[in-house]
MIPATOR-449347 format. One record per residue: chain; residue number from 1; x, y, z of N, C-alpha, C in turn; residue in three letters. Coordinates in nm, 4 decimals. Example, Ala and Ser with C-alpha at 12.3 -4.5 7.8 and 13.67 -1.06 7.14 Angstrom:
% residues 2
SITE c   k      n_X      n_Y      n_Z     ca_X     ca_Y     ca_Z      c_X      c_Y      c_Z   r
SITE A   1   1.3190  -0.5690   0.7800   1.2300  -0.4500   0.7800   1.3200  -0.3300   0.7800 Ala
SITE A   2   1.2850  -0.2250   0.7080   1.3670  -0.1060   0.7140   1.2900   0.0030   0.7870 Ser
This chain:
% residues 111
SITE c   k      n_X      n_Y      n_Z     ca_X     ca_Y     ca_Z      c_X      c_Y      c_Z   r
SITE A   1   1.9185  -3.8344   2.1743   1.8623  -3.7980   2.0459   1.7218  -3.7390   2.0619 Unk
SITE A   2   1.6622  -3.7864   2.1505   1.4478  -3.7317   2.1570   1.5115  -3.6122   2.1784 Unk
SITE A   3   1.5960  -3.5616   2.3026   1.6214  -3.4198   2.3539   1.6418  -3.3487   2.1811 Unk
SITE A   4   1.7348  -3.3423   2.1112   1.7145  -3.3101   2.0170   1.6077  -3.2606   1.8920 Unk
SITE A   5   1.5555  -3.3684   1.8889   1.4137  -3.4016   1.8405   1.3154  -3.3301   1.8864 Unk
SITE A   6   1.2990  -3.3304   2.0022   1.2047  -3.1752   2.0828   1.2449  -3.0006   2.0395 Unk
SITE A   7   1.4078  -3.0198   2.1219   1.4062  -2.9121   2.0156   1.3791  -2.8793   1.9413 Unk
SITE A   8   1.4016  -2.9496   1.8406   1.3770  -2.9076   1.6628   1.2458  -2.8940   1.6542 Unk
SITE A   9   1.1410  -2.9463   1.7679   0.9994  -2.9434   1.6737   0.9304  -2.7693   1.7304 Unk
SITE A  10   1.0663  -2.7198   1.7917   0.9870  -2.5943   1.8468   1.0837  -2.4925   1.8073 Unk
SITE A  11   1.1613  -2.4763   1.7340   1.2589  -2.3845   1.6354   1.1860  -2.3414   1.5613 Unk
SITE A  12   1.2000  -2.2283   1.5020   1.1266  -2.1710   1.3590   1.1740  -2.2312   1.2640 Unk
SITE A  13   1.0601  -2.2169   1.1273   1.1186  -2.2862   1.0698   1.2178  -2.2824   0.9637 Unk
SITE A  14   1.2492  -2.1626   0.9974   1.3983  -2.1009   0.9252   1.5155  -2.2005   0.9786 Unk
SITE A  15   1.4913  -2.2391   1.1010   1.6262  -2.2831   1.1785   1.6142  -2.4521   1.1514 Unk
SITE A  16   1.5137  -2.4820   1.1139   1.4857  -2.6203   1.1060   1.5716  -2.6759   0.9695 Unk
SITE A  17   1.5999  -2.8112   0.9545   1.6852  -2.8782   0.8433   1.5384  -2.9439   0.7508 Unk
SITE A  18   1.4832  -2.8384   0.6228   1.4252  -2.9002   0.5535   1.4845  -3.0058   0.4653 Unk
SITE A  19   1.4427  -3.1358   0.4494   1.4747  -3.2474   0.3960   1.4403  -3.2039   0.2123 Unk
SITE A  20   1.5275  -3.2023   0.1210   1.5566  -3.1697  -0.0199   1.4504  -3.2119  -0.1121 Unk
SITE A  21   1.3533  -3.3175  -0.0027   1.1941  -3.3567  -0.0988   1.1391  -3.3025  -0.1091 Unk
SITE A  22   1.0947  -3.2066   0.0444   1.0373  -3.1220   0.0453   1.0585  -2.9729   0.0108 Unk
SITE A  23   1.1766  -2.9357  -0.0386   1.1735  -2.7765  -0.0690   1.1094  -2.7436  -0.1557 Unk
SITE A  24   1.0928  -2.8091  -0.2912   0.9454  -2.7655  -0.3140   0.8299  -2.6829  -0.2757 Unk
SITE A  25   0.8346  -2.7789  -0.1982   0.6779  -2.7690  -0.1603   0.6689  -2.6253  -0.0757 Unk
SITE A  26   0.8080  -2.6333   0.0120   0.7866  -2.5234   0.1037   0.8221  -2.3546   0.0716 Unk
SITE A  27   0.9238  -2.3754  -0.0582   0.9343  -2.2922  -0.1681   0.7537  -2.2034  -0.2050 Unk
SITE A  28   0.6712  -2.3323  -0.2532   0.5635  -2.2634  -0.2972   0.4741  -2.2518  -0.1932 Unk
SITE A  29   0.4564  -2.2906  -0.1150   0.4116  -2.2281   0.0379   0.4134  -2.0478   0.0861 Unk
SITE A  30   0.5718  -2.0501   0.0418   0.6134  -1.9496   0.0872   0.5600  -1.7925  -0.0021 Unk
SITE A  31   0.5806  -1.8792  -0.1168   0.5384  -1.7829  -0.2404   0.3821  -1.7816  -0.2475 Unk
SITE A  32   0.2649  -1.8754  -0.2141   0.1889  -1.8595  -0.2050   0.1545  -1.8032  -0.0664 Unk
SITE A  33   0.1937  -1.7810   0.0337   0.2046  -1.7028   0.1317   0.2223  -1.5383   0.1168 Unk
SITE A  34   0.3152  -1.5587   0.0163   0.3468  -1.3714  -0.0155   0.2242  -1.3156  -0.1377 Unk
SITE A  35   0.1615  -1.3855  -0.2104   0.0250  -1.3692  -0.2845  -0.0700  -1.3270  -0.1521 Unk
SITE A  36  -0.1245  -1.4143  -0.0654  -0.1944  -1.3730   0.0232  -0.1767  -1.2368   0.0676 Unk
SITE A  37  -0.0316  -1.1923   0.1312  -0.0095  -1.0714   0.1865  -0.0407  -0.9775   0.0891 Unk
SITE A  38  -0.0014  -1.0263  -0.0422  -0.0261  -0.8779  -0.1342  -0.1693  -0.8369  -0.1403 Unk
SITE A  39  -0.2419  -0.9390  -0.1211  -0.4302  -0.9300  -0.1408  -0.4511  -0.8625  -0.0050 Unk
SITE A  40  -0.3819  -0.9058   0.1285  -0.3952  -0.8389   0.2131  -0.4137  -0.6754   0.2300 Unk
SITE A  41  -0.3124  -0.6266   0.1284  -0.2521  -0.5127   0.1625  -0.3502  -0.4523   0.0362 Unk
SITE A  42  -0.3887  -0.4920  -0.0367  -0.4947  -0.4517  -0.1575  -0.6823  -0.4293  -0.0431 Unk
SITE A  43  -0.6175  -0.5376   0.0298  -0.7798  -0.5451   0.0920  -0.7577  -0.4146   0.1927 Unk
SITE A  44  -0.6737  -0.3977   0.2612  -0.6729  -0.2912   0.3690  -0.6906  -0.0938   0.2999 Unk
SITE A  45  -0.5730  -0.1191   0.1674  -0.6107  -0.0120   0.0881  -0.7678   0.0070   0.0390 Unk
SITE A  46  -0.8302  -0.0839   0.0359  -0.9530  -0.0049  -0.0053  -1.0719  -0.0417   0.0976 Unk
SITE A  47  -1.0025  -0.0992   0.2257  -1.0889  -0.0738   0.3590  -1.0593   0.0560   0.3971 Unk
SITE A  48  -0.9754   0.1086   0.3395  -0.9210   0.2464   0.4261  -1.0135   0.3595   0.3217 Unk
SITE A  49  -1.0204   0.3302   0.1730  -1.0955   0.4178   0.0929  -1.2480   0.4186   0.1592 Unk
SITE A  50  -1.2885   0.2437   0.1428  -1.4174   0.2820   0.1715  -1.4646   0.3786   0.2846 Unk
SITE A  51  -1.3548   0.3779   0.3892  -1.3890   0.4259   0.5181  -1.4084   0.6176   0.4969 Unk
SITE A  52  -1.3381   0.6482   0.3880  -1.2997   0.7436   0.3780  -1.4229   0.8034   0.3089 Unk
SITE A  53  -1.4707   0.7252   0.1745  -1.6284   0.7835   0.1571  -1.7365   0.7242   0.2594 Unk
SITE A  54  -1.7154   0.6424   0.3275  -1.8570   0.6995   0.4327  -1.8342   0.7923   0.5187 Unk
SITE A  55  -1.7065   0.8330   0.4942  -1.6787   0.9766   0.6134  -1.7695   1.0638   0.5476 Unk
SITE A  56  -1.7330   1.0844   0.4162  -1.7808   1.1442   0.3019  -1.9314   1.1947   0.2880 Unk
SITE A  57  -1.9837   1.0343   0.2953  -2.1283   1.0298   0.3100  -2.2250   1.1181   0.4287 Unk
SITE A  58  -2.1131   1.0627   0.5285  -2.1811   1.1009   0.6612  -2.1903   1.2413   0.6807 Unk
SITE A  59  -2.1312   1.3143   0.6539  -2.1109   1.4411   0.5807  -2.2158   1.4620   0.5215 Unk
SITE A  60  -2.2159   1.4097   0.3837  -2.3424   1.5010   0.3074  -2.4626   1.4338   0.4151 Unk
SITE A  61  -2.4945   1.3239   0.4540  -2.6020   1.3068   0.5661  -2.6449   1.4371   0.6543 Unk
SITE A  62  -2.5247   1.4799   0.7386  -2.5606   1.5867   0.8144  -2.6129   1.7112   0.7556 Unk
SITE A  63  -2.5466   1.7669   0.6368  -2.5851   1.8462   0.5466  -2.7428   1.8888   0.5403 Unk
SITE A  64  -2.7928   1.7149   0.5214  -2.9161   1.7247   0.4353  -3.0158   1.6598   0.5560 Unk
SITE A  65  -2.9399   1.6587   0.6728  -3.0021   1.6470   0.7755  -3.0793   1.5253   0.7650 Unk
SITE A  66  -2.9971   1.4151   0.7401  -3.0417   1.2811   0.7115  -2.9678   1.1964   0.8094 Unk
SITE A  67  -3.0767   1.0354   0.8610  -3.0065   0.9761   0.9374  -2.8647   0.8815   0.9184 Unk
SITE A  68  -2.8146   0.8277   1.0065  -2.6961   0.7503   0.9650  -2.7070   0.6148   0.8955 Unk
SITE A  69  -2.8283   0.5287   1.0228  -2.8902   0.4174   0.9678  -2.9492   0.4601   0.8382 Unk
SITE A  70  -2.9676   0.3551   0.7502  -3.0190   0.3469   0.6474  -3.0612   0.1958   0.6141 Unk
SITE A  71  -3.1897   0.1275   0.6608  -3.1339  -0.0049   0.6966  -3.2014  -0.0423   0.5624 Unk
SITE A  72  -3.2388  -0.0136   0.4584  -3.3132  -0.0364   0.3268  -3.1285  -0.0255   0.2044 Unk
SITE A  73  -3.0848   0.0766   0.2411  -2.9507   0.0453   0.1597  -2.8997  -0.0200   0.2406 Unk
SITE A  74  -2.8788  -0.0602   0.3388  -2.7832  -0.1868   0.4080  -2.8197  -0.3228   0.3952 Unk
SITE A  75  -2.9528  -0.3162   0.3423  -3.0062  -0.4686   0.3227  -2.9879  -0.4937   0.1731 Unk
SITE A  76  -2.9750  -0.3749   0.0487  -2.9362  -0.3672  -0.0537  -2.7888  -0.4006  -0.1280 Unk
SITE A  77  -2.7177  -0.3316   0.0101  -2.5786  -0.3841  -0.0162  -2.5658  -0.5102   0.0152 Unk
SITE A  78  -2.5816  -0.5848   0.1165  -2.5588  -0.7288   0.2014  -2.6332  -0.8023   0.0445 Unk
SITE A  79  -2.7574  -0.7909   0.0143  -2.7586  -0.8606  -0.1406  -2.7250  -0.8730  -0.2420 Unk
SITE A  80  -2.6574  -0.7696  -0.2055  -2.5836  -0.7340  -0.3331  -2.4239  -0.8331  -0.3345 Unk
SITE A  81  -2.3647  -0.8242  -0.2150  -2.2673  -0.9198  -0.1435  -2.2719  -1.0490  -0.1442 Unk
SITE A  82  -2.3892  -1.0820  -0.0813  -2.3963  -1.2623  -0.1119  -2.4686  -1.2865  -0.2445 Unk
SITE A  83  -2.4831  -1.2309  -0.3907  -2.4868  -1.2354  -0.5131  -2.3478  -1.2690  -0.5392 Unk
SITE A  84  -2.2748  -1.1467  -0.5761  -2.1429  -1.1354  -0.5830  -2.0172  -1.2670  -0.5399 Unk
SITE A  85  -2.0857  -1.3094  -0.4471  -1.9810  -1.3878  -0.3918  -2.0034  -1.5268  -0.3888 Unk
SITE A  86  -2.1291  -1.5106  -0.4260  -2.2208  -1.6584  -0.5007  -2.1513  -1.6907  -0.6189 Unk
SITE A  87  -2.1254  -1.5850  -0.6990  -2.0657  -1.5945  -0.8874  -1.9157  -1.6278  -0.8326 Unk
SITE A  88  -1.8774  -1.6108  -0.7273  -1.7236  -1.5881  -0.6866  -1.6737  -1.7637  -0.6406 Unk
SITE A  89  -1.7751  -1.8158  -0.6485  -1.7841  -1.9313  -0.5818  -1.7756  -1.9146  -0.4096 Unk
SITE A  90  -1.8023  -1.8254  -0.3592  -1.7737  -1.8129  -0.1977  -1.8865  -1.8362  -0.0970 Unk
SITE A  91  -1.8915  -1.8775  -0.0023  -2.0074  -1.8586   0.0880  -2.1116  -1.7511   0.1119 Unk
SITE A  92  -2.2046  -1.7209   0.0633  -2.2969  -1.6165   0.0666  -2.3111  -1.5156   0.1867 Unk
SITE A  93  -2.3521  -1.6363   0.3271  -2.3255  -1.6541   0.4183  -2.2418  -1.5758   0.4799 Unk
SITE A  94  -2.1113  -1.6570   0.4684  -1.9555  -1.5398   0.4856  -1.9680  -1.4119   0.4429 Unk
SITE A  95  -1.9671  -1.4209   0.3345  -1.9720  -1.2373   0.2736  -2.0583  -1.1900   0.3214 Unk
SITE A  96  -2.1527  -1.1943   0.3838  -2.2758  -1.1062   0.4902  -2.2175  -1.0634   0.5822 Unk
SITE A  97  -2.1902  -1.1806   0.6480  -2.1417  -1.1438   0.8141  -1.9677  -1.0590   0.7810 Unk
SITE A  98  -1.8858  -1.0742   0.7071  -1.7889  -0.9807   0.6523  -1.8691  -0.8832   0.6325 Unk
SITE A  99  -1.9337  -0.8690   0.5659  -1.9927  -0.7024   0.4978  -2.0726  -0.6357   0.6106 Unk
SITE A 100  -2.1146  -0.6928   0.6566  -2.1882  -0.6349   0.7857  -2.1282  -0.5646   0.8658 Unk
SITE A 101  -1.9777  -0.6302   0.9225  -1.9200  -0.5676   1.0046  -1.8339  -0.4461   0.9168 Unk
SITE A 102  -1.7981  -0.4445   0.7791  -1.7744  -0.3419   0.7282  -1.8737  -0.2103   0.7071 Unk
SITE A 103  -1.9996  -0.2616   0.7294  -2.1032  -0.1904   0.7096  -2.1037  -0.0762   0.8209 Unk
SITE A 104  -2.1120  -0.2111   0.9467  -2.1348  -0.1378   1.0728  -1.9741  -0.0542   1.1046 Unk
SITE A 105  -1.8712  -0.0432   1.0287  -1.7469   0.0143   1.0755  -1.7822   0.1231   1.0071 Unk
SITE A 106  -1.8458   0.1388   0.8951  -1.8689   0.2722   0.8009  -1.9842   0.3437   0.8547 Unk
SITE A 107  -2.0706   0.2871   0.9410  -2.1902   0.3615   0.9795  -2.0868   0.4480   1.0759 Unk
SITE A 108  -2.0298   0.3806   1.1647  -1.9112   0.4426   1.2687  -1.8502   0.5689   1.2257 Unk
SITE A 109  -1.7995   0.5706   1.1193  -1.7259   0.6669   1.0359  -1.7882   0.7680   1.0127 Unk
SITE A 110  -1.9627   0.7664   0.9803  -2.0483   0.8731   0.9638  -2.1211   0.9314   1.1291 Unk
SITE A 111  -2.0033   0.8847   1.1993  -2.1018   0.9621   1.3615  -2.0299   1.1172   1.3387 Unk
């Protein structure tokens, strides 16, 4: 029977015998799992926009023969971020170091 028992604890868990107490639970797991992905796919669509106006930007930059850094609007946005995400109930904190590296992916975009 353990031989068994091992098995099962390393099957997916499609293949596994959920016990009828729990489907519930794993029902809304699942469904709250597919909410996540949709935010996912909302978050990537407009990582892909933003990327697309700092292409934008970087552009009129060269134009006007302006630099890429801008570290006075980058310190504007990042406050603007841990505001935002303060009202959001979220870590201030977090949303910096997130926005930062979105920051620094969009400065990228304007080389």
């Amino acid at each position: 029977m353990k031989r068994v028992t091992d098995r099962m604890s390393r099957l997916p868990l499609a293949e596994k015998t959920i016990p009828l107490s729990k489907l519930p639970s794993y029902r809304r797991m699942a469904a709250l799992r597919g909410r996540i992905d949709k935010i996912d796919e909302s978050i990537v669509r407009l990582l892909a926009d933003r990327c697309r106006l700092a292409q934008d930007i970087g552009d009129e930059k060269k134009t006007m023969d302006l630099p890429v850094l801008n570290r006075k609007r980058e310190k504007k946005i990042l406050e603007r971020v841990a505001v935002l995400a303060s009202d959001q109930g979220l870590d201030s904190a977090m949303a910096r170091l997130i926005f930062s590296d979105i920051i620094r992916l969009g400065r990228a975009q304007q080389k």
